[in-house]
C-alpha positions in Angstrom: 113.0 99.2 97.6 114.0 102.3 96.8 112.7 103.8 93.4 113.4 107.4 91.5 110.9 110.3 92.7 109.2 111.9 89.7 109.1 109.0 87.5 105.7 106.4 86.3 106.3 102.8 87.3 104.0 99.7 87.7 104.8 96.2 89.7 103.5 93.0 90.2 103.7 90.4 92.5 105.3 87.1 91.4 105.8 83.5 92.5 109.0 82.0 93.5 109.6 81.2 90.2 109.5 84.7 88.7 106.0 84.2 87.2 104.0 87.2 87.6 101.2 86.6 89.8 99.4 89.9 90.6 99.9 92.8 88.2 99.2 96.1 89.3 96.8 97.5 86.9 98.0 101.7 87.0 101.3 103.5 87.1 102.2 105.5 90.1 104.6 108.0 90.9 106.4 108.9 94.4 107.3 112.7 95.2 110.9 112.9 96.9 111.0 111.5 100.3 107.4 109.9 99.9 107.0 106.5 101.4 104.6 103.8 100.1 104.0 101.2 102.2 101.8 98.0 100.6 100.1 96.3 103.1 98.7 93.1 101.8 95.9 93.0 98.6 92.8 94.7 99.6 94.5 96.2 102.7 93.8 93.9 106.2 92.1 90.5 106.0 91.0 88.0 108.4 91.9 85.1 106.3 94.3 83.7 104.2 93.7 84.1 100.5 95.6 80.8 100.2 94.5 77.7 99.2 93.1 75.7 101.0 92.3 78.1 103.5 95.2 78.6 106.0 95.7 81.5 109.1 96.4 84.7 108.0 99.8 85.7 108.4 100.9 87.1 111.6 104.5 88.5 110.8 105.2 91.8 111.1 106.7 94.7 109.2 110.3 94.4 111.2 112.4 95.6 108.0 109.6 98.4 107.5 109.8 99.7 110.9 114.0 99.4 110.9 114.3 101.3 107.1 111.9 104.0 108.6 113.9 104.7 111.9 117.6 104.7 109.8 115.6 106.9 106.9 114.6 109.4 109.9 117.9 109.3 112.2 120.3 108.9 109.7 118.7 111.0 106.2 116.7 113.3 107.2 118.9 115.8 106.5 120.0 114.7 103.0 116.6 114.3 102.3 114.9 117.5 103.0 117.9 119.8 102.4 115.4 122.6 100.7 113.5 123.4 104.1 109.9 122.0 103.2 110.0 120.0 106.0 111.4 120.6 109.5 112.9 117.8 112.2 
């Protein structure tokens, strides 16, 4: 998802129904070109916070890794046209 730089915003997670599930409880803001990554609640787990008790996931962050490479072969340019970062 790509969200304005410089601007206060708050999320939560919700079910497949559209109720909200986990709210986030603080607003954040992104400085232009930042990336923020979430990486599961309460970063890597052994377990599943499922219940009952199931395997952790074991997917991983394909679309993450593809945005990233397009963002940094294909944007860079756009994005840090003002010089305050070099290739």
């Amino acid at each position: 998802m790509f969200v304005p730089a410089r601007r206060a915003l708050a999320w939560h997670s919700t079910s497949p129904s559209g109720t909200p599930v986990v709210r986030e409880r603080y607003w954040i803001s992104f400085q232009p070109g930042e990336i923020h990554a979430c990486d599961g609640c309460h970063g890597v787990n052994q377990e599943n916070q499922a219940t009952p008790p199931s395997p952790p996931a074991q997917n991983t962050s394909i679309a993450l890794r593809a945005l990233l490479s397009r963002w940094r072969d294909k944007q860079i340019d756009l994005i840090f046209t003002d010089g305050l970062e070099t290739r």
